[in-house]
LOFI-479921 format. One record per residue (C-alpha): chain; z, y, x. Coordinates in Angstrom, 1 decimal, m for minus. Each point is the difference from the previous one (the first is absolute). Example, Ala and Ser with C-alpha at 12.3 -4.5 7.8 and 13.67 -1.06 7.14 Angstrom:
+--------+--------+--------+--------+
: cadena :     pz :     py :     px :
+--------+--------+--------+--------+
:      A :    7.8 :   m4.5 :   12.3 :
:      A :   m0.7 :    3.4 :    1.4 :
+--------+--------+--------+--------+
***
This chain:
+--------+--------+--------+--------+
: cadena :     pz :     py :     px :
+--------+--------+--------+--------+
:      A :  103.0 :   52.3 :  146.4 :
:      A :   m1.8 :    1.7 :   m3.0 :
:      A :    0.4 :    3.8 :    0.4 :
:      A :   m1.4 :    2.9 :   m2.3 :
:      A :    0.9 :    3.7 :   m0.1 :
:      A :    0.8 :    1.3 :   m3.3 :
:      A :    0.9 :    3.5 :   m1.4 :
:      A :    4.1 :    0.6 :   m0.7 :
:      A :    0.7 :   m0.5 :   m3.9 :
:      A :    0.3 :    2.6 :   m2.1 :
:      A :    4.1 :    0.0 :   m0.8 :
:      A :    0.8 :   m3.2 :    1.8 :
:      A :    3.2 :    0.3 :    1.9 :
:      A :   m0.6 :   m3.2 :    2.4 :
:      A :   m3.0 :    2.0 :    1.2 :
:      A :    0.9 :    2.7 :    0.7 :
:      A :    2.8 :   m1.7 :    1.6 :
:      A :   m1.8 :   m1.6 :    2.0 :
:      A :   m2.0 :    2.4 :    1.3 :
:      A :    2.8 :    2.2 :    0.8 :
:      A :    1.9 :   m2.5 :    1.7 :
:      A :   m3.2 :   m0.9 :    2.4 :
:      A :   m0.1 :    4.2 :    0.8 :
:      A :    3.1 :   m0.3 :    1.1 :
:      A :   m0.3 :   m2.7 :    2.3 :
:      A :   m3.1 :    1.1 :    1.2 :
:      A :    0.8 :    3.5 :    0.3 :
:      A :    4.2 :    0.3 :    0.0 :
:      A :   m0.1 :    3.4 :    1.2 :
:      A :   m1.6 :    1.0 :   m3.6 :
:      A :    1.9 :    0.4 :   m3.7 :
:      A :   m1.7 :   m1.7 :   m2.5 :
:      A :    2.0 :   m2.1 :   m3.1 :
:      A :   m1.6 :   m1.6 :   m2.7 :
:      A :    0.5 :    2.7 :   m2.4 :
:      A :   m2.0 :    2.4 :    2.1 :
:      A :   m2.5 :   m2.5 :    0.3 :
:      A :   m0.3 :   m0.1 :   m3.6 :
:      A :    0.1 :    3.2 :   m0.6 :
:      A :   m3.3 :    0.9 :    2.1 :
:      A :   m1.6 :   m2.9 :   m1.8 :
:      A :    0.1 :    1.9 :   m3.0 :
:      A :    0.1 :    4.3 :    0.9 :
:      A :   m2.3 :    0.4 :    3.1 :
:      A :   m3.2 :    2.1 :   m1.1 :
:      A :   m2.2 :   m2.3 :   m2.0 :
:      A :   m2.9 :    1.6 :    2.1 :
:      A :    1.1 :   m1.4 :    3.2 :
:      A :   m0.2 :   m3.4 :   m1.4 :
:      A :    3.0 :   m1.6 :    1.8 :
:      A :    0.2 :   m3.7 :   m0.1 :
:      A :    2.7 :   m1.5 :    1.6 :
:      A :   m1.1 :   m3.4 :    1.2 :
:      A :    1.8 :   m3.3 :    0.9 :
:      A :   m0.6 :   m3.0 :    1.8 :
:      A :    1.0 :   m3.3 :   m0.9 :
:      A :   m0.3 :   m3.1 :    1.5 :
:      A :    1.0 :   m2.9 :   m1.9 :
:      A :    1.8 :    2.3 :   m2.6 :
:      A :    2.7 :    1.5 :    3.0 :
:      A :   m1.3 :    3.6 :    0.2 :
:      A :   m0.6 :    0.2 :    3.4 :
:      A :   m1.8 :    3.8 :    0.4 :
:      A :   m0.1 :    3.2 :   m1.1 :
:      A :   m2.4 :    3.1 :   m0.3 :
:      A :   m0.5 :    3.4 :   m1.6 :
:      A :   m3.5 :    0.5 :   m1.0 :
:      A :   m1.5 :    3.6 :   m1.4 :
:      A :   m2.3 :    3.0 :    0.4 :
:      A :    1.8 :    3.1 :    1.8 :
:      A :   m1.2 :    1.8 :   m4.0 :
:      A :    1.6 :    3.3 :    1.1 :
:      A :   m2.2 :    0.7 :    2.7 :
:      A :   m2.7 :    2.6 :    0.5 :
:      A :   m2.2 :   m2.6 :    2.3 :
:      A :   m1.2 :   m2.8 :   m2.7 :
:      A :    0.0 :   m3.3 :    0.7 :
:      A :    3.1 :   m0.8 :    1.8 :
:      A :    2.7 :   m2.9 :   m0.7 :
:      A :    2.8 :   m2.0 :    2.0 :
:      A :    1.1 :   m3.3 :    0.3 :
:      A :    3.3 :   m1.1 :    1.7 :
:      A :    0.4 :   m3.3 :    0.5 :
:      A :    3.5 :   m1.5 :    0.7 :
:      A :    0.2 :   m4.1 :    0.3 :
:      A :    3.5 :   m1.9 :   m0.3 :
:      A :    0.8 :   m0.1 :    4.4 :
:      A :    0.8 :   m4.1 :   m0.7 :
:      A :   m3.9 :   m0.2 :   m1.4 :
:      A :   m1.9 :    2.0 :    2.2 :
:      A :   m3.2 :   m2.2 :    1.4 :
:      A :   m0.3 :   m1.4 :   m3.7 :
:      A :   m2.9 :    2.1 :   m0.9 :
:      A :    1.7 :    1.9 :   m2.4 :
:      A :   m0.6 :    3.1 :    1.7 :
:      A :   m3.7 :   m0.2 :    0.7 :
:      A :   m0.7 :   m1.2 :   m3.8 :
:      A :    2.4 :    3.3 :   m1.2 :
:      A :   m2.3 :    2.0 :    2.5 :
:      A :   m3.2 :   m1.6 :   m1.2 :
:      A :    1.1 :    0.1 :   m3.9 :
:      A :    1.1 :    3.8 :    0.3 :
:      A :   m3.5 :    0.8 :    1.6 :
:      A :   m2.1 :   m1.3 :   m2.8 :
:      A :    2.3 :    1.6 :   m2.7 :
:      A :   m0.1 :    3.1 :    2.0 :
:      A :   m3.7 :    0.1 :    0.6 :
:      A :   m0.8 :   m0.4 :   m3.6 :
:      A :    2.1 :    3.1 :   m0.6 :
:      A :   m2.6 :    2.2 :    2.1 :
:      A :    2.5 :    0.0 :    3.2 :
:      A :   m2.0 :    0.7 :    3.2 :
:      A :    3.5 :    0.8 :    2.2 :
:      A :    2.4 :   m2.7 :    0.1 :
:      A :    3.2 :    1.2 :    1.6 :
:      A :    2.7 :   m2.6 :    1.0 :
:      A :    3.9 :    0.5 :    2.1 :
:      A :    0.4 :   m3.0 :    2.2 :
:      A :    2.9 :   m0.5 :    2.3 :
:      A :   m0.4 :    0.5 :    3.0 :
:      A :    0.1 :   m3.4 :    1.6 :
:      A :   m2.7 :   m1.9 :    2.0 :
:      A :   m0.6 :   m2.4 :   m2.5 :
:      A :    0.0 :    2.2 :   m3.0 :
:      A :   m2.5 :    2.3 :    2.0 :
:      A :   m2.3 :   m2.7 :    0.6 :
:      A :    0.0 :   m1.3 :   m3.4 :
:      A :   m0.9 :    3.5 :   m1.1 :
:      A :   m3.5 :    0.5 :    2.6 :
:      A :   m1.4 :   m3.1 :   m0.6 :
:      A :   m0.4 :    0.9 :   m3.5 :
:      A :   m1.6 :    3.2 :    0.9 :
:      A :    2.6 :    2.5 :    0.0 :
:      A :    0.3 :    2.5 :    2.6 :
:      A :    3.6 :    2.0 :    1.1 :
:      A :    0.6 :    3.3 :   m0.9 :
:      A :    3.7 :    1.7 :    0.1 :
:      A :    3.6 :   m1.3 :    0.0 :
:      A :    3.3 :    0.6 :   m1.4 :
:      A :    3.2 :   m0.9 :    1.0 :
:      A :    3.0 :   m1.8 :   m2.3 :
:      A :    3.3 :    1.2 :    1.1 :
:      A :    3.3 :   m1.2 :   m1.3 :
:      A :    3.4 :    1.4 :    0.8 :
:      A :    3.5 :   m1.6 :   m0.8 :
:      A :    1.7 :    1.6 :   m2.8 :
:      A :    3.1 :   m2.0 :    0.1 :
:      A :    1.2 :    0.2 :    3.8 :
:      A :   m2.4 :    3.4 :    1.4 :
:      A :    1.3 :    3.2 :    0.5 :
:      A :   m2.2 :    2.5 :   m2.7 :
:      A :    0.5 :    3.6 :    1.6 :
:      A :    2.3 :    2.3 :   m1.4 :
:      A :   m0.8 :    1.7 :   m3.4 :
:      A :   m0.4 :    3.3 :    0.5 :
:      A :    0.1 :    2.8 :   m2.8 :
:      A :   m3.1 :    1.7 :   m1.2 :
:      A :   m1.1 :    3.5 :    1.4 :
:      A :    0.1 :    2.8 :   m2.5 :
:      A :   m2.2 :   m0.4 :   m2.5 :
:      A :   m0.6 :   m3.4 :    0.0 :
:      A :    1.6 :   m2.4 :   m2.2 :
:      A :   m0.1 :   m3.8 :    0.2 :
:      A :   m0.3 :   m1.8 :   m3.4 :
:      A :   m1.2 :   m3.7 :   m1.4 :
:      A :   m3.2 :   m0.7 :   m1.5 :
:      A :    2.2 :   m1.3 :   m3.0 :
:      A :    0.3 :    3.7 :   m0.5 :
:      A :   m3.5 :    0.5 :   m0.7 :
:      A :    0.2 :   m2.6 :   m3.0 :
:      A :   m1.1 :    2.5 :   m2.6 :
:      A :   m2.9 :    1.2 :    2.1 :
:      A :   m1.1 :   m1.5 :    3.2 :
:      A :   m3.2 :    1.7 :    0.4 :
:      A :    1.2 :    2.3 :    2.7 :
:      A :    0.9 :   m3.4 :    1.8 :
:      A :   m4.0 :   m1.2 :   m1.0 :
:      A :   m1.3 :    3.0 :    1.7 :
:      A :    2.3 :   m0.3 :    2.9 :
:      A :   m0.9 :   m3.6 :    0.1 :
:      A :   m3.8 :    1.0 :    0.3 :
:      A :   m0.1 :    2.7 :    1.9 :
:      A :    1.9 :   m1.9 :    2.7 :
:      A :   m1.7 :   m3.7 :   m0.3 :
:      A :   m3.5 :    2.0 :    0.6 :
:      A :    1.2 :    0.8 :    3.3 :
:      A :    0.5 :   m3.7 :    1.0 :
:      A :   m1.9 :   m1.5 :    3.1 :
:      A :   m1.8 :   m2.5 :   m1.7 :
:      A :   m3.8 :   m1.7 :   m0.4 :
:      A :   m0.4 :    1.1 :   m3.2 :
:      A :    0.1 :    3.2 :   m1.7 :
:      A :    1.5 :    0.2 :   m3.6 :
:      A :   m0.5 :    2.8 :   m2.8 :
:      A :    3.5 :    0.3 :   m1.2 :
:      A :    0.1 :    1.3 :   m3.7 :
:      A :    0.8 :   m2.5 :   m2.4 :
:      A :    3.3 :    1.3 :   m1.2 :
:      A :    0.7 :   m2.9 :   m2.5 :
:      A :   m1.1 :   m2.6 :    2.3 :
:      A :    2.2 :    1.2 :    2.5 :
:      A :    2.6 :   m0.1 :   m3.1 :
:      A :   m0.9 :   m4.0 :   m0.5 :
:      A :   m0.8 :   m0.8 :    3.5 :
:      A :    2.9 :    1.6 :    2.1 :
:      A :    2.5 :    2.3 :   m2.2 :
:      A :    0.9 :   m3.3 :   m2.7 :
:      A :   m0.8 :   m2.9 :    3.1 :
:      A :    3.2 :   m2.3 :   m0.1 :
:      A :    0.5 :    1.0 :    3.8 :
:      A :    0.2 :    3.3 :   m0.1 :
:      A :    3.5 :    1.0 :    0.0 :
:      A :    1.0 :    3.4 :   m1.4 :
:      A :    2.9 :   m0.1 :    1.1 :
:      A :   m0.4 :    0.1 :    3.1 :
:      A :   m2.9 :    1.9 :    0.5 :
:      A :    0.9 :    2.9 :    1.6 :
:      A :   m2.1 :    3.4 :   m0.7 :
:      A :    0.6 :    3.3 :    2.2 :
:      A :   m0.2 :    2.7 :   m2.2 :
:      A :   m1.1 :    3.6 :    1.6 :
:      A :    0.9 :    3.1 :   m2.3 :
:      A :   m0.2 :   m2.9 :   m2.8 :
:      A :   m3.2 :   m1.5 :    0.5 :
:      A :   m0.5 :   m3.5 :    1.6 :
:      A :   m0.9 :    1.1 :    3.9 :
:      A :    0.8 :   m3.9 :    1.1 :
:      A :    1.0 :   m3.3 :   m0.9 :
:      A :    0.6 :   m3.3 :    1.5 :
:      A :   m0.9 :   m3.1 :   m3.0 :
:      A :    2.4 :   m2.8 :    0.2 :
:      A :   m0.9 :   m3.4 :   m1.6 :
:      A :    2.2 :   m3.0 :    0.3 :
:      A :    0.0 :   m4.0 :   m1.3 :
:      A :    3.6 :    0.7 :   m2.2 :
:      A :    2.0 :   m1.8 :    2.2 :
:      A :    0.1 :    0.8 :    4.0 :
:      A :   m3.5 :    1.1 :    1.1 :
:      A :   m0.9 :    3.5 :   m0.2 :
:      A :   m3.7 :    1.2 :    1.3 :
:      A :   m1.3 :    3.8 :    0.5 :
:      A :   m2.8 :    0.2 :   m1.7 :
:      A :   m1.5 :    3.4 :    1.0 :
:      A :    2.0 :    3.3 :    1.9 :
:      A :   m1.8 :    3.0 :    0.0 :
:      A :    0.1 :    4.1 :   m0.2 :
:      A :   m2.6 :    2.3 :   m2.1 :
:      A :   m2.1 :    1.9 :    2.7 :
:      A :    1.7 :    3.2 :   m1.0 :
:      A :    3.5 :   m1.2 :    1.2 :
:      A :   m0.7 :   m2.1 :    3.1 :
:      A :    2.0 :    0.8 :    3.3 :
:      A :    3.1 :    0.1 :   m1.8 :
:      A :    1.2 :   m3.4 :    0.4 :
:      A :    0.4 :    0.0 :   m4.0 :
:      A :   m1.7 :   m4.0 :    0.3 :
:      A :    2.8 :   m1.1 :    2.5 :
:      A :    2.9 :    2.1 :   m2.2 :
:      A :   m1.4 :   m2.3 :   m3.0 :
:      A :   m0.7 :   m2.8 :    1.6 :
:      A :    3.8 :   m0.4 :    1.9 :
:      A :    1.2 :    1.0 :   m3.8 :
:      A :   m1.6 :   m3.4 :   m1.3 :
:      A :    1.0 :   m2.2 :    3.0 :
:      A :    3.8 :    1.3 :   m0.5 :
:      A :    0.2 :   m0.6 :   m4.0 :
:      A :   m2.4 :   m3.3 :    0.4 :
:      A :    2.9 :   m1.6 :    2.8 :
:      A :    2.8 :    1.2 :   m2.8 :
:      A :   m2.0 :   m2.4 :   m2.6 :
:      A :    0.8 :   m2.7 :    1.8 :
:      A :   m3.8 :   m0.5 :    1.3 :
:      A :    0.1 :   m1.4 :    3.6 :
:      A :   m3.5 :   m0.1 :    1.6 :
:      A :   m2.7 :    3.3 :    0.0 :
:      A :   m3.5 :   m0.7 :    0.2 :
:      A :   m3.0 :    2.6 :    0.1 :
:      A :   m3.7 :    0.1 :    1.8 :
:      A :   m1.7 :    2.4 :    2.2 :
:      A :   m3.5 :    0.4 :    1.0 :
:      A :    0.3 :   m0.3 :    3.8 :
:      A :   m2.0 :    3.2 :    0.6 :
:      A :    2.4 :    2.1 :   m2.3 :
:      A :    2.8 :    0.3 :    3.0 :
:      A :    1.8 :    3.3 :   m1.7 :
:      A :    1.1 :   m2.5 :   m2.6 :
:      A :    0.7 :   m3.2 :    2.7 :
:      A :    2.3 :    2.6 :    1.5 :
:      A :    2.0 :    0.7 :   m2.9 :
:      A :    0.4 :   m3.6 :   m0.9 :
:      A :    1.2 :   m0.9 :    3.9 :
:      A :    2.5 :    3.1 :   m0.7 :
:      A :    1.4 :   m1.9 :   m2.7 :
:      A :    0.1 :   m3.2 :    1.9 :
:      A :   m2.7 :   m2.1 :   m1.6 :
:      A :   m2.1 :   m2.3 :    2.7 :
:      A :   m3.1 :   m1.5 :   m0.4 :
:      A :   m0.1 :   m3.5 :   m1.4 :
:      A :   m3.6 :   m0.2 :   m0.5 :
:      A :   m3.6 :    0.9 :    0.0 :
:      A :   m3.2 :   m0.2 :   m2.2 :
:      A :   m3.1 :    0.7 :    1.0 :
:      A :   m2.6 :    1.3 :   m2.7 :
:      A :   m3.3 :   m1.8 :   m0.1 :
:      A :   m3.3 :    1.3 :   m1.5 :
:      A :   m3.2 :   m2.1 :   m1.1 :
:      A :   m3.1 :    1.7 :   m1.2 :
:      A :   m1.8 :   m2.3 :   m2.9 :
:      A :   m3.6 :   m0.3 :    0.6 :
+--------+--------+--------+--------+
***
């Protein structure tokens, strides 16, 4: 068997075809189409380098990874690799030369952090410390049943708060940027991000083919975005939660849940029949919220760090 990795082609459908459909498999409780995979191919931040790899072993693509410098950090030199292989080909190799090849690329970008999700499964762990990696935190994937769960009642806004679509920002969605910011840098997470690039943002999330305006829900306080709940979906039945939060100012009002049930409700009337999101498993106000709503837990990844020496 003759097997190389190779980076995905610039504007070549089977690609990014095939790297979507191996996510998927690999990781079903994600949302990822080919279009999206495209799409990040050519708008994420040419600073961060990204390099979507493949691995192909006798021209079947067989393995996937996303390869780049976290460029938006204030801590320089960190990057991320995950590395999802086909579940038929797994013991082929493919993942330790995606592994090796995203180390060397990644090392001659001036990374000294590599950061990595791997599922949490015996096996997967394993592969991951024998290459030098060490665990750090987790998150959970949940996934709820659109088409046969009971969504709690919608309720109706309290005074003064008005529940609108991001679609109605279309003229001007900074507000929704500096929601989107303030919010994201209150994440758990390993790594810290300076969030300021407005027209990044613009390319990277506001314009991303999975972002769906329409059903993106935005709790408005007095006018002004207070809390929103981000909705992306495939187009067809799969719809994934992409981030839920409240600005600091308006927390304890339950404004995130209020937006949150809001998307769930109009995402079941579109005819999408599963719900997916994530959670870091240390973040339990939100875990709470999502067993309100009647997701479970379907899965778990387990963040693993490697210091380059």
């Amino acid at each position: 068997m003759t097997l190389i990795v190779r980076e995905l082609r610039h504007d070549s459908r089977p690609d990014a075809e095939g790297f979507a459909h191996i996510r998927r498999l690999a990781l079903p409780f994600f949302v990822v189409t080919p279009e999206s995979i495209a799409y990040d191919r050519r708008h994420i931040h040419p600073d961060a380098h990204y390099q979507p790899l493949l691995a192909e072993a006798d021209g079947e693509l067989v393995g996937t990874a996303q390869v780049g410098l976290v460029h938006d950090s204030p801590e320089p030199g960190q990057a991320y690799l995950n590395v999802y292989v086909h579940p038929e080909r797994l013991g082929s190799g493919a993942g330790s030369l995606l592994v090796r090849t995203a180390e060397e690329r990644l090392r001659a970008l001036g990374a000294t952090k590599l950061f990595a999700w791997v599922l949490d499964e015996p096996a997967n762990r394993a592969f991951a410390e024998r290459r030098g990696y060490r665990a750090s935190r987790s998150g959970h994937f949940l996934r709820l049943d659109l088409a046969h769960g009971t969504l709690p009642p919608l309720q109706s806004p309290p005074l003064g708060v008005e529940l609108r679509t991001a679609a109605d920002f279309a003229d001007d969605p900074r507000p929704l940027f500096e929601l989107d910011a303030e919010t994201s840098g209150d994440e758990p997470g390993d790594v810290d991000h300076e969030f300021t690039d407005y027209e990044a943002w613009l390319a990277e999330t506001w314009q991303h083919p999975l972002l769906s305006h329409e059903l993106t829900s935005v709790a408005l306080v007095d006018g002004r975005p207070a809390a929103f709940s981000v909705a992306r979906t495939d187009g067809a039945t799969r719809y994934h939660t992409g981030m839920t939060g409240t600005a600091r100012a308006f927390r304890g009002r339950g404004l995130a849940k209020l937006a949150k049930n809001d998307s769930l409700h109009r995402a079941r009337a579109a005819g999408f029949t599963e719900a997916f999101t994530g959670n870091d498993t240390g973040n339990e106000p939100m875990l709470a919220i999502n067993k309100w709503f009647g997701y479970e837990i379907c899965a778990t990844e387990v963040r693993y760090v490697r210091e380059l020496g």
